[in-house]
C-alpha positions as CSV (number, residue, x, y, z in Angstrom):
1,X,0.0,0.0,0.0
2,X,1.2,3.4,-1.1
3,X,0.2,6.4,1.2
4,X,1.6,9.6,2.5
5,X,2.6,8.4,5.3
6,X,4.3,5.9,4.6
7,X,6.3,8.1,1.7
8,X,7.5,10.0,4.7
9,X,8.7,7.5,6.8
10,X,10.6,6.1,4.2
11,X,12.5,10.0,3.1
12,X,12.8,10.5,7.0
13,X,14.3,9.7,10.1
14,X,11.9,11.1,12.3
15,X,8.8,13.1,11.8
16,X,6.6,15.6,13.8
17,X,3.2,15.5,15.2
18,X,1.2,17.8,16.7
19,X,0.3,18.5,20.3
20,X,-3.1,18.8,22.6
21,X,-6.5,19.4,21.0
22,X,-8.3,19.3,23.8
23,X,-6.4,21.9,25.7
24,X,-6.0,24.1,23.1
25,X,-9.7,24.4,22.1
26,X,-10.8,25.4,26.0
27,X,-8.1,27.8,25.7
28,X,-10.3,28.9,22.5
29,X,-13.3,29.0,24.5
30,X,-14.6,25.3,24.8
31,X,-16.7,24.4,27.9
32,X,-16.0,21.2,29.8
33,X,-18.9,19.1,28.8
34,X,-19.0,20.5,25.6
35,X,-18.8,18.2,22.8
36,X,-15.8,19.7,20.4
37,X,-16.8,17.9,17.1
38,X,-19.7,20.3,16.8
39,X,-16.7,22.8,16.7
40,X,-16.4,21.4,13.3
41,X,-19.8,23.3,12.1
42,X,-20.0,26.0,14.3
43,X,-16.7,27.4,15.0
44,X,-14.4,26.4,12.0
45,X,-12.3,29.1,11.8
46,X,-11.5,28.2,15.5
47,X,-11.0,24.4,14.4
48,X,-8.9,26.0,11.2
49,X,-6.8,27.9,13.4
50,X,-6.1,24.6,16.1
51,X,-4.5,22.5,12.7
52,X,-3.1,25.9,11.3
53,X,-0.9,26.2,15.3
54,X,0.6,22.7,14.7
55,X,1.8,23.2,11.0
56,X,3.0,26.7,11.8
57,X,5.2,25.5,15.2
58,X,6.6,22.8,12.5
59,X,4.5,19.8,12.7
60,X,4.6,17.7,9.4
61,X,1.6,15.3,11.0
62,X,-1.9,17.0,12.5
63,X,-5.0,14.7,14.3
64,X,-8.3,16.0,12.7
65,X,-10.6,17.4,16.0
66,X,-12.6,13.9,15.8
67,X,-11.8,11.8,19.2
68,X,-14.9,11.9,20.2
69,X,-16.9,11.2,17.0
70,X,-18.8,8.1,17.1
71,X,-22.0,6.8,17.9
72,X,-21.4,5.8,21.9
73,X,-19.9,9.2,22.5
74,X,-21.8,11.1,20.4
75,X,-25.0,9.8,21.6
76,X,-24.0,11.6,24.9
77,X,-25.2,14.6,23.3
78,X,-27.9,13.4,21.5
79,X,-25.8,13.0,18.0
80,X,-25.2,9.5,17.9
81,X,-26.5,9.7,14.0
82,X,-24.2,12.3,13.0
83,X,-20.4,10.9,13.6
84,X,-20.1,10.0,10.1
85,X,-20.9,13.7,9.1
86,X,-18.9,15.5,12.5
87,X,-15.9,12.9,10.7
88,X,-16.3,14.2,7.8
89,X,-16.0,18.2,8.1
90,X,-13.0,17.4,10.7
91,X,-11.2,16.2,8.0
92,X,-12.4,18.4,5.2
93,X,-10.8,21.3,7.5
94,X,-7.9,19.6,8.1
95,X,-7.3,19.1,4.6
96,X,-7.9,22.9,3.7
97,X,-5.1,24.0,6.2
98,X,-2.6,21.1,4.4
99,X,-3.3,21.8,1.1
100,X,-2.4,25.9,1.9
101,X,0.6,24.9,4.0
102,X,3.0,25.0,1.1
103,X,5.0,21.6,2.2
104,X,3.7,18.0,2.7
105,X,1.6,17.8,5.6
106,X,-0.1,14.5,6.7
107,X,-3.8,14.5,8.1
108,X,-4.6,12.1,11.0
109,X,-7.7,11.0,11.1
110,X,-8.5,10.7,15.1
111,X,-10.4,8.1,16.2
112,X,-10.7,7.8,19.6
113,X,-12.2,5.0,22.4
114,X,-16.1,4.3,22.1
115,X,-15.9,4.7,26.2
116,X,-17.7,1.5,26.2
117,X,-16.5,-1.9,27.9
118,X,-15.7,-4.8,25.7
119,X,-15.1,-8.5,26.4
120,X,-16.4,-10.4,28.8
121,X,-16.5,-7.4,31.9
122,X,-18.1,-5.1,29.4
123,X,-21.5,-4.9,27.1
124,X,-20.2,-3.6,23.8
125,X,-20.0,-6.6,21.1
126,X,-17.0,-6.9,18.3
127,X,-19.3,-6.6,16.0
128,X,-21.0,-3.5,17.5
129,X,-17.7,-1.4,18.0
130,X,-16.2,-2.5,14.5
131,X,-19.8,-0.5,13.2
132,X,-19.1,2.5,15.2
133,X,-15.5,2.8,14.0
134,X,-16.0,1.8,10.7
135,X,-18.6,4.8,10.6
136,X,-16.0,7.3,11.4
137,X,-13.3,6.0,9.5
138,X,-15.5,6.5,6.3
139,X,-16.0,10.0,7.5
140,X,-12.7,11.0,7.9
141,X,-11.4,8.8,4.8
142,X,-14.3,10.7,2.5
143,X,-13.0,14.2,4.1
144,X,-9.9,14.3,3.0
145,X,-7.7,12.1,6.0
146,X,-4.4,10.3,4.8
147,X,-4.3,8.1,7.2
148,X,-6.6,6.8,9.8
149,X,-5.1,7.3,13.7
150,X,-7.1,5.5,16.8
151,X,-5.2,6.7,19.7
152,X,-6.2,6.4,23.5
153,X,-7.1,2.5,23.8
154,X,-6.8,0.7,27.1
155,X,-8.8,-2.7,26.2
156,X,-6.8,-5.0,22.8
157,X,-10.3,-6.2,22.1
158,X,-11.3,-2.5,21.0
159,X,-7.8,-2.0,19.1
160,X,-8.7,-5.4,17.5
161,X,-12.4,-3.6,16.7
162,X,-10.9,-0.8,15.1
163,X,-8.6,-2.2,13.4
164,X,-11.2,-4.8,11.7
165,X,-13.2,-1.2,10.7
166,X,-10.2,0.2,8.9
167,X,-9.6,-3.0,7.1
168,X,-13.1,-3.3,5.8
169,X,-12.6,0.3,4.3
170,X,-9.1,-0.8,2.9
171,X,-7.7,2.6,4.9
172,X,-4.0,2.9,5.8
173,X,-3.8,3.6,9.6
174,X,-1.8,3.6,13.1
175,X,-2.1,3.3,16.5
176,X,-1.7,4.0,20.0
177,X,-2.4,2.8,23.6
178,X,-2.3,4.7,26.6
179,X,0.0,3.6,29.5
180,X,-1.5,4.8,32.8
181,X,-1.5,2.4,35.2
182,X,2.1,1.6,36.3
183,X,3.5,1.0,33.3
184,X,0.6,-0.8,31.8
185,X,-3.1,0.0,30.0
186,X,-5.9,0.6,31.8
187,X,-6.8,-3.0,30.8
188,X,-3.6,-4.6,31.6
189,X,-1.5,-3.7,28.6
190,X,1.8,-3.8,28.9
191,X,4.5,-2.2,26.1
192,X,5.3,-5.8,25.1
193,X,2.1,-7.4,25.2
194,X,0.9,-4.3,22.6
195,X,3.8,-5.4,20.0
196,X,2.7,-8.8,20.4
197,X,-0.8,-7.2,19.5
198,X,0.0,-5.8,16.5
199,X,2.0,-8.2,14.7
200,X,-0.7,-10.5,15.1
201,X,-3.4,-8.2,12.9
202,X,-3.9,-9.1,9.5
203,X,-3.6,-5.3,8.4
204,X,-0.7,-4.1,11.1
205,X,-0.9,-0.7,11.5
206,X,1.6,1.7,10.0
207,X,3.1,2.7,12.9
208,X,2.2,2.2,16.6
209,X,2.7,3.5,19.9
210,X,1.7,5.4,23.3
211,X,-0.2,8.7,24.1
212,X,-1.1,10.7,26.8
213,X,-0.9,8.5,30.4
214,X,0.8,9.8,33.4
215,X,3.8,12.0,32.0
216,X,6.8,12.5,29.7
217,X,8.9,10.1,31.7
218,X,6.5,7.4,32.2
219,X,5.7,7.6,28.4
220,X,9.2,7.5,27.5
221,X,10.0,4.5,29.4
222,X,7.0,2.3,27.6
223,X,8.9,3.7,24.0
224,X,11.5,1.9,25.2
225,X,10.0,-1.1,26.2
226,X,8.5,-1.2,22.9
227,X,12.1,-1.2,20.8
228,X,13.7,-3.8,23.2
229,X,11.1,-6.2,21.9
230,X,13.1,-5.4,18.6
231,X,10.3,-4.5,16.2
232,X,11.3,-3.0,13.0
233,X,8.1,-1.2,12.8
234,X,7.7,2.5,13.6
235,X,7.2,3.5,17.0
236,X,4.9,6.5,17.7
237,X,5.6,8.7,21.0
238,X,3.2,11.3,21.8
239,X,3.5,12.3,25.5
240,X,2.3,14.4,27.9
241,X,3.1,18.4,28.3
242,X,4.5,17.1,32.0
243,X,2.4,16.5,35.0
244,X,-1.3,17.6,35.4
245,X,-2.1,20.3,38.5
246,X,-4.8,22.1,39.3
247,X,-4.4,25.8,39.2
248,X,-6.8,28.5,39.8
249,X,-9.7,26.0,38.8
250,X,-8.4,25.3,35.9
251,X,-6.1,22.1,35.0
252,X,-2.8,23.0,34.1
253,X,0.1,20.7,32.4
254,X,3.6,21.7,34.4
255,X,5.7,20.6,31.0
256,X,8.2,23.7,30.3
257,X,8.7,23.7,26.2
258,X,12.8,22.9,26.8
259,X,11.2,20.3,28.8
260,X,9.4,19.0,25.7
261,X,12.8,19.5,23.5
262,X,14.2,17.2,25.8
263,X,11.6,15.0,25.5
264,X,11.6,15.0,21.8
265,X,15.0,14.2,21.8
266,X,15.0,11.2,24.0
267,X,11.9,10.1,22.2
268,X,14.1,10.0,18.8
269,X,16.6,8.2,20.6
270,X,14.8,6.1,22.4
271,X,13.6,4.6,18.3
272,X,10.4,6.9,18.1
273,X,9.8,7.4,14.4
274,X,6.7,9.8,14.9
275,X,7.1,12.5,17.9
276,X,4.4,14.6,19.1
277,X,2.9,15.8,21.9
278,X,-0.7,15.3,23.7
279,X,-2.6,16.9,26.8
280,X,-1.1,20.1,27.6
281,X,1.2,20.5,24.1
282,X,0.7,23.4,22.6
283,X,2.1,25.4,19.7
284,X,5.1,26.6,21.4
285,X,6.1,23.4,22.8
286,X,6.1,21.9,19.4
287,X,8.1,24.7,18.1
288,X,10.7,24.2,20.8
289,X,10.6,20.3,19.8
290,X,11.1,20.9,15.9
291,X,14.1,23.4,17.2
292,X,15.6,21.1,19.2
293,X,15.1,17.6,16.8
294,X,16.5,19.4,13.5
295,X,19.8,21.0,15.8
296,X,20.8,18.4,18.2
297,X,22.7,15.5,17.1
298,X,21.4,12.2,17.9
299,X,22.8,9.9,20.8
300,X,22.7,6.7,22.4
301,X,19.8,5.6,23.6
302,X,18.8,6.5,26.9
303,X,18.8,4.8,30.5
304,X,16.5,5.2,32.6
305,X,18.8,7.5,34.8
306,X,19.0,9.4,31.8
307,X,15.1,10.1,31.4
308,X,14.5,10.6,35.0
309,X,17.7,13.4,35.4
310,X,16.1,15.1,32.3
311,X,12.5,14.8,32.4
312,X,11.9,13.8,36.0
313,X,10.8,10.5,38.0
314,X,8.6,7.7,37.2
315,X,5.2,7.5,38.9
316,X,5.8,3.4,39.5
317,X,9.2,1.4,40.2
318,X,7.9,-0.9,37.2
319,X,7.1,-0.6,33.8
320,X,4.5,-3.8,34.1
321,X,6.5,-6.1,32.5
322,X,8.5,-7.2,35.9
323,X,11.8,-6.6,34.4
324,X,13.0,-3.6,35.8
325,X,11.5,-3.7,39.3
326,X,13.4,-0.8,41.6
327,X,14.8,0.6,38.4
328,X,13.1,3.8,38.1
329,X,12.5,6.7,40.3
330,X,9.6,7.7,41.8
331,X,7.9,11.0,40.9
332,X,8.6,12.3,44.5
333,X,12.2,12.6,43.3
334,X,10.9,14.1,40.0
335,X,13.1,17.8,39.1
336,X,10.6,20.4,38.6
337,X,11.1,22.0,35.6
338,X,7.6,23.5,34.7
């Protein structure tokens, strides 16, 4: 299969994504509870002007503002029929600010969780979720997208759901869990049992990988459990903008952007292909990041020390995987750099 993404890869050693859309649309005016895919038809010059931050700062790779737009989520707000259509127009927007950018720019269709339970704990069938994503991939796909990005799973049976949608449409795609609970998915995930994961899919993603979760450090440590397992295929890091606090009723991400550059750096090192950023990363930490990835030379792949001295401590003593018990630092000892 011949896509754009895929072109890139192969011309570069690493490429940039973009950063938080969530935090930068409340910073826009979104209200907490507020769907943002209705953004997509009511405020698109907002929506416009997210995508248009990221490409300015020096992202080559954007997420269309589409997490939330299927049935399950949508149906929260009394939408459920419309995520083909909210898919759509996300994408149809993103593709506008690409096509202007005057360089290759990739649009990521987003596809986030259903925020339903699968398996044999939950109430949401295979064939049920495979629906719902299929759904939104044909929206994004018909809108413009260049490759389809789920990002945000905890459960493998809802990877393997969406997945199965983006097969059915014959769309190119990646992938990404979040690692939140010490070192492993919400579901029990761990960085190993996610490579295991993918190679066993009859369409293999792209490129895979973790977003959002605790923090930088915690992120970067799962990026590395993922190339010790030796996989050839590209690894996606798209961390946190540092640790989460609570400011003036308001949540605030602590993540300085030479924090980020650091970040970014280790993340290349550490054998991330894609780099980007996710809650709290905004246009001028991605700026910082595209600074520091095109001027500082590459080098060895970091240690744990290394990440904890530069980006601060881990929140467990374990990645999941029982390897490396007592071999981080916990985030008491984390250096405040935000």
């Amino acid at each position: 299969m011949s896509d754009a993404l895929t072109k890139a890869l192969a011309e570069r050693d690493w490429l940039l994504a973009d950063g938080a859309t969530g935090t930068n649309l409340f910073n826009m005016g979104l209200m907490s509870g507020d769907a943002p895919e209705f953004w997509n038809e009511t405020e698109q010059d907002k929506i416009r002007a997210l995508y248009k931050g990221s490409v300015d700062a020096g992202s080559d790779l954007f997420l269309t503002n589409s997490f939330g737009a299927n049935a399950s989520r949508l149906k929260l707000h009394d939408a459920a029929h419309r995520a083909y259509e909210l898919s759509k127009r996300a994408a149809e927007l993103g593709r506008e600010v690409a096509d202007a950018a005057g360089r290759q720019i990739i649009v990521a269709g987003s596809v986030g969780p259903t925020g339903e339970i699968m398996g044999a704990a939950g109430n949401l069938s295979h064939e049920r979720a495979v629906e719902m994503f299929e759904e939104t991939a044909r929206g994004l796909m018909d809108g413009g997208a260049d490759v389809l990005w789920v990002e945000t799973i905890s459960a493998p049976e809802e990877f393997r759901a969406a997945a199965a949608a983006f097969d059915n449409i014959g769309a190119p795609w990646c992938g990404t869990m979040s690692f939140d609970t010490a070192g492993r998915t919400m579901m029990g995930v761990t960085s190993q049992d996610m490579v295991a994961l993918v190679d066993s899919l009859p369409n293999p993603p792209i490129a895979f990988g973790a977003n959002c979760g605790v923090g930088a450090s915690d992120l970067m440590r799962t990026v590395l459990g993922f190339a010790a397992t030796g996989t050839d295929r590209p690894i996606i890091a798209k961390g946190n903008a540092g640790i989460p606090k609570y400011v003036d009723g308001h949540i605030h991400y602590d993540g300085t952007p030479e924090l980020m550059a650091d970040y970014a750096c280790l993340a290349r090192d550490a054998g991330a292909r894609i780099i980007g950023g996710c809650c709290g990363t905004m246009s001028v930490h991605l700026a910082a990041m595209r600074a520091a990835l095109e001027t500082r030379a590459p080098q060895p792949r970091p240690t744990l020390e290394v990440i904890a001295e530069k980006l601060g401590g881990f929140s467990s003593a374990s990645d999941g995987t029982g390897e490396d018990e007592g071999a981080g630092r916990e985030r008491r000892g984390r250096r405040r750099r935000g």
